[in-house]
N, CA and C atoms as a LAMMPS dump frame, in Angstrom:
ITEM: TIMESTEP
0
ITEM: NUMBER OF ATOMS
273
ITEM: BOX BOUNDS ff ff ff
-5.0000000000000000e+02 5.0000000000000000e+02
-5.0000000000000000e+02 5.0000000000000000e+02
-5.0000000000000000e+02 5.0000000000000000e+02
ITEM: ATOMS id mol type element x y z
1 1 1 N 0.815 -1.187 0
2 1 2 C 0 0 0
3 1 3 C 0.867 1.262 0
4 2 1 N 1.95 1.294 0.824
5 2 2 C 3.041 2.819 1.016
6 2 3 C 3.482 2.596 -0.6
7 3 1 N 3.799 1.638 -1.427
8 3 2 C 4.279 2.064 -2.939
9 3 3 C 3.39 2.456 -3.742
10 4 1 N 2.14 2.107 -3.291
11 4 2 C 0.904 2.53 -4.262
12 4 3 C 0.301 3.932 -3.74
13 5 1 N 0.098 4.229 -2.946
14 5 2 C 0.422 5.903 -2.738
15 5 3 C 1.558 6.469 -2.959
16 6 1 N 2.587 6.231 -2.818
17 6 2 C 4.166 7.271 -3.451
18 6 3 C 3.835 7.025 -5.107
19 7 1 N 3.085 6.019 -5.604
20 7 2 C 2.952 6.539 -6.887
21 7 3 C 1.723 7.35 -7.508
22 8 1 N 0.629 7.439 -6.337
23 8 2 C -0.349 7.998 -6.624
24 8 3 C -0.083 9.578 -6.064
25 9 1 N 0.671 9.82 -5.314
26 9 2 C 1.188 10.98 -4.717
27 9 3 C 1.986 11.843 -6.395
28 10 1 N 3.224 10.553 -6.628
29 10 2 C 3.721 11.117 -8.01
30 10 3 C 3.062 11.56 -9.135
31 11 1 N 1.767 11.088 -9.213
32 11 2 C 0.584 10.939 -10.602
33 11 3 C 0.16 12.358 -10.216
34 12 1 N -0.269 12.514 -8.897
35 12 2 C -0.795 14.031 -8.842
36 12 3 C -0.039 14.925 -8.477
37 13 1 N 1.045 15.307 -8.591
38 13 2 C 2.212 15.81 -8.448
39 13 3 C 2.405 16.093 -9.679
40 14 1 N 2.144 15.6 -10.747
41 14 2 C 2.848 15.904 -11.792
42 14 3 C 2.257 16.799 -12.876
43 15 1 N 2.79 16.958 -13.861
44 15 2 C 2.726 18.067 -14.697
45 15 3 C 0.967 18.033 -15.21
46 16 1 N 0.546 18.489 -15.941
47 16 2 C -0.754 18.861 -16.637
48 16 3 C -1.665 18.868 -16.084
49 17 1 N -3.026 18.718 -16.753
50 17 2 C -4.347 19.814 -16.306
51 17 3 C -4.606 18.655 -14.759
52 18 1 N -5.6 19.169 -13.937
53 18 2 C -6.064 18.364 -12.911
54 18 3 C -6.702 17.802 -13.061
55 19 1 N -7.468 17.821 -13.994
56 19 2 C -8.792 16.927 -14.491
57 19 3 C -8.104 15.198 -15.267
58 20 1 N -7.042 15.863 -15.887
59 20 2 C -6.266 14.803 -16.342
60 20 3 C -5.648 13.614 -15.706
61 21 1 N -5.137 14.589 -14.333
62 21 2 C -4.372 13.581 -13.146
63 21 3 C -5.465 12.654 -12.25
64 22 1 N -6.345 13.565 -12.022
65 22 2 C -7.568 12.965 -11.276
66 22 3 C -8.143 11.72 -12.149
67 23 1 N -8.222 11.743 -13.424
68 23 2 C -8.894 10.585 -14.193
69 23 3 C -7.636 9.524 -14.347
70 24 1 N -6.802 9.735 -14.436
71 24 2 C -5.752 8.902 -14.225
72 24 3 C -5.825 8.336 -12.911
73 25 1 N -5.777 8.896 -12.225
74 25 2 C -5.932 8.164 -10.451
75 25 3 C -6.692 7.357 -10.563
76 26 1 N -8.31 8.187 -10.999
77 26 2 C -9.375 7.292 -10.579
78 26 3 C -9.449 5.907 -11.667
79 27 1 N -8.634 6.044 -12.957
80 27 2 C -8.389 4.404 -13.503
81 27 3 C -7.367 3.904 -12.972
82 28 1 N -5.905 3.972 -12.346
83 28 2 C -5.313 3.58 -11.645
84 28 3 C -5.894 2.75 -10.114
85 29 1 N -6.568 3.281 -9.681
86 29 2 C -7.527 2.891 -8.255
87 29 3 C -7.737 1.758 -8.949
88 30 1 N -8.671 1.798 -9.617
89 30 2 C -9.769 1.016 -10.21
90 30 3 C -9.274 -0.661 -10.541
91 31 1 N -8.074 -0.326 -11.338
92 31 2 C -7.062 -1.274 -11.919
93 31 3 C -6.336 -2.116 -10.6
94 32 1 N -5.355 -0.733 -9.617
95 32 2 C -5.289 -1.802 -8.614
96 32 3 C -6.261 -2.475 -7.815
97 33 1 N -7.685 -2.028 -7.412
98 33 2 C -8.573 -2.389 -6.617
99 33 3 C -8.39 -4.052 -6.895
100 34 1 N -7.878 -4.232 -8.238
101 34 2 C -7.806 -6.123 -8.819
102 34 3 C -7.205 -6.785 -8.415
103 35 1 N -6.412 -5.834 -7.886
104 35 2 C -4.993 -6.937 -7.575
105 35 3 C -5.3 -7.485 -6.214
106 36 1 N -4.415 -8.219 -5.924
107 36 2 C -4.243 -9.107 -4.337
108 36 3 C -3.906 -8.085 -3.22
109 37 1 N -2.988 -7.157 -3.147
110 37 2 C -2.868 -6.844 -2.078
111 37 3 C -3.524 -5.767 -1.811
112 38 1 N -4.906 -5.167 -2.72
113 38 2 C -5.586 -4.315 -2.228
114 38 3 C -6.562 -4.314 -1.403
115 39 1 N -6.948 -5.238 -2.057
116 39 2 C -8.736 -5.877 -1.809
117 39 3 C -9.096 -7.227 -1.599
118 40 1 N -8.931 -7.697 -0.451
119 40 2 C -8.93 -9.368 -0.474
120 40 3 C -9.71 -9.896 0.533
121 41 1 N -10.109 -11.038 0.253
122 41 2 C -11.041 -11.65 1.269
123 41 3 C -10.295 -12.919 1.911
124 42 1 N -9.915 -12.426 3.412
125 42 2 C -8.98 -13.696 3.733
126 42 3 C -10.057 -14.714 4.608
127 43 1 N -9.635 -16.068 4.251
128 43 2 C -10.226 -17.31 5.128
129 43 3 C -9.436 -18.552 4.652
130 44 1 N -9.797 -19.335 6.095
131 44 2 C -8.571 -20.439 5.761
132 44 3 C -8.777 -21.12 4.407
133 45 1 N -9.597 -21.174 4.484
134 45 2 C -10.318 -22.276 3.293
135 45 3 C -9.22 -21.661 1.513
136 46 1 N -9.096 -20.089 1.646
137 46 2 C -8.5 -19.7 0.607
138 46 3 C -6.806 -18.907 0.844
139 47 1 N -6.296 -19.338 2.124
140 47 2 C -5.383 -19.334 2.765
141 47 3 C -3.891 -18.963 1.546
142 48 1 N -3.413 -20.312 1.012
143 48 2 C -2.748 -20.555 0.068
144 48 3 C -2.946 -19.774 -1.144
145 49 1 N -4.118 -19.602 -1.716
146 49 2 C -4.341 -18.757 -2.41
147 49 3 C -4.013 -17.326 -2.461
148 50 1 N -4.574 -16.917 -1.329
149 50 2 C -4.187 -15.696 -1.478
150 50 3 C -2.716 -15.471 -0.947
151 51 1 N -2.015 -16.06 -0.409
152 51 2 C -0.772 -15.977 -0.1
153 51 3 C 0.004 -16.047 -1.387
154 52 1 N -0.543 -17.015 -2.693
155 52 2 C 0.047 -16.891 -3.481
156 52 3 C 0.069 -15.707 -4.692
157 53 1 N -1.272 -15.263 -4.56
158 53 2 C -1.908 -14.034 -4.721
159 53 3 C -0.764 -12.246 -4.567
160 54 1 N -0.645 -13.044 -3.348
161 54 2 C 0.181 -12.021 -2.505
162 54 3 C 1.342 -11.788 -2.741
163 55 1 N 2.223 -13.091 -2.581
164 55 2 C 3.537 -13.406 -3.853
165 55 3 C 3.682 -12.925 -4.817
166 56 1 N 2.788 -13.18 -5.839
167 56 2 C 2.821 -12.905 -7.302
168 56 3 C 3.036 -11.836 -7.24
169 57 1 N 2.431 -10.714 -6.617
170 57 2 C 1.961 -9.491 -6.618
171 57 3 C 3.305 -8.575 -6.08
172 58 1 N 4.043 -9.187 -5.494
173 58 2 C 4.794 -8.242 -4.867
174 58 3 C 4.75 -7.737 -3.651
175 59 1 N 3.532 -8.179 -3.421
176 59 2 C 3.018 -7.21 -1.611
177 59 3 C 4.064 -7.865 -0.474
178 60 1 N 4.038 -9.396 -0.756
179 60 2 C 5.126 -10.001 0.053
180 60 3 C 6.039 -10.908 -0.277
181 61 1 N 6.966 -10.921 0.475
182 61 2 C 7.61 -11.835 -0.235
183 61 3 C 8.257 -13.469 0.984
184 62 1 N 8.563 -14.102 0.415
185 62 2 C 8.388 -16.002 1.404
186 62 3 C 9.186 -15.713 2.461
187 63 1 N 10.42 -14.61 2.808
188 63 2 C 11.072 -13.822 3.984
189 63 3 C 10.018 -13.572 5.064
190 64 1 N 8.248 -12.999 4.491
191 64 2 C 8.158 -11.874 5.767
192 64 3 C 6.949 -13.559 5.802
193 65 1 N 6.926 -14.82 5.435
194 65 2 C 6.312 -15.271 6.036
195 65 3 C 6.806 -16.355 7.029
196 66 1 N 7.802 -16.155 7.545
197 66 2 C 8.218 -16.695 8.811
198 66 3 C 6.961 -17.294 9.783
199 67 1 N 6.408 -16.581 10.072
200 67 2 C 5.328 -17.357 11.462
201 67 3 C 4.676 -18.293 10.96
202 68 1 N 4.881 -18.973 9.783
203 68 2 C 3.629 -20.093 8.707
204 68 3 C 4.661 -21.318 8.572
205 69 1 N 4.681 -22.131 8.209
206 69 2 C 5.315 -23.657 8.666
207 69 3 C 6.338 -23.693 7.411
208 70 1 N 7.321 -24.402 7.994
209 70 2 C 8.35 -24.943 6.665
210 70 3 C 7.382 -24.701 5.114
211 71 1 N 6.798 -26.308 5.772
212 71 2 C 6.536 -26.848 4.731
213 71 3 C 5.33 -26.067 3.792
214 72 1 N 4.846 -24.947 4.509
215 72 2 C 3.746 -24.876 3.494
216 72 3 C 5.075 -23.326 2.866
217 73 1 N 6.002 -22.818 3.259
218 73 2 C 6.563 -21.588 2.664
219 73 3 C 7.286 -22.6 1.566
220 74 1 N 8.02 -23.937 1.686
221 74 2 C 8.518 -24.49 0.539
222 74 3 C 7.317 -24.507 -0.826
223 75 1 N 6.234 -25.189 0.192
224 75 2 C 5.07 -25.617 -1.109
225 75 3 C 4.859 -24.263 -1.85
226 76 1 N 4.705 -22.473 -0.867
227 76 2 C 4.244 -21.486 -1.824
228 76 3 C 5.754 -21.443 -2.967
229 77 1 N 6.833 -21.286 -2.554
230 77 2 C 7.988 -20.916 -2.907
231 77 3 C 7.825 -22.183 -4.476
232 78 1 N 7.601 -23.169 -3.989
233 78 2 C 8.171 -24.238 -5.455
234 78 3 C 6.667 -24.005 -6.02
235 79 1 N 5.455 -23.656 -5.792
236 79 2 C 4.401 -23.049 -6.919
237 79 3 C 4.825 -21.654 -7.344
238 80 1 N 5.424 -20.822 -6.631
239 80 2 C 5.768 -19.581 -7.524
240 80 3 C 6.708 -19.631 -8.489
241 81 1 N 7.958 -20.515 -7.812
242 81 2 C 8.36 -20.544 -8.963
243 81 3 C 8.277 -21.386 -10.481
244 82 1 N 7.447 -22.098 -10.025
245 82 2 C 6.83 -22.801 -10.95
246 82 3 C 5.877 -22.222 -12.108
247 83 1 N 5.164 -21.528 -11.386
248 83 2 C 4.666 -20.201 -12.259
249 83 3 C 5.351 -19.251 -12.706
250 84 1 N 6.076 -18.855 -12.763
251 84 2 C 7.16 -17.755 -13.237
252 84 3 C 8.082 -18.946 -14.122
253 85 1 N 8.367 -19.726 -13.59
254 85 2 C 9.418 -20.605 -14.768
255 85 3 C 8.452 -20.811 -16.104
256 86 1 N 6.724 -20.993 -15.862
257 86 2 C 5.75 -21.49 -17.264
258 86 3 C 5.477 -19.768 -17.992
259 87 1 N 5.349 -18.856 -17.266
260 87 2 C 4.96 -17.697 -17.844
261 87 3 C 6.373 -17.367 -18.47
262 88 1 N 7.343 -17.966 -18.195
263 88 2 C 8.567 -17.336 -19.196
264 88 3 C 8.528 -18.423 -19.978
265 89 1 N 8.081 -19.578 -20.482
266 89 2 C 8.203 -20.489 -21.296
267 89 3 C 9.702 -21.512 -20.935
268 90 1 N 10.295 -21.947 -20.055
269 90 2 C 10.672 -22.224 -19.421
270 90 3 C 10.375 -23.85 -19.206
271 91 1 N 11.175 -24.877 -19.658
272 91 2 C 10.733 -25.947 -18.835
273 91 3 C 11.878 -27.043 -18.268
């Protein structure tokens, strides 16, 4: 969230009309509202998910999840990178 305001801070900070910056924000909002670490609905049941959610995204990374068990930070760690090895074509 602190990088997504220093860039929404930068958007309206910056050069041209206000009407311009403001509609930019308000599709920027909009766009992140999609992502994982804006807007999420946590429960165990979707636990993994959104952790991986969360990963993908950048919000966190398998360091700040220390308090969660070996084995499930190996299991997120070898699906992320598993996903990142298929989205680069990779096998």
């Amino acid at each position: 969230m602190e990088r997504l305001n220093r860039e929404y801070i930068a958007l309206l900070s910056g050069t041209g009309p206000a009407s311009e910056k403001f509609w930019e924000l308000e599709r920027r909002m909009r766009e992140d509202k999609k992502r994982g670490g804006v807007v999420m609905r946590m429960s165990r049941s979707n636990m993994e998910l959104n952790l991986l959610s969360l990963l993908s995204d950048g919000v966190i990374s398998i360091a700040e999840l220390d308090g969660f068990s070996e084995e499930l930070r190996e299991k997120l760690a070898f699906v992320l990178r598993d996903h990142r090895d298929w989205d680069h074509g990779d096998s």
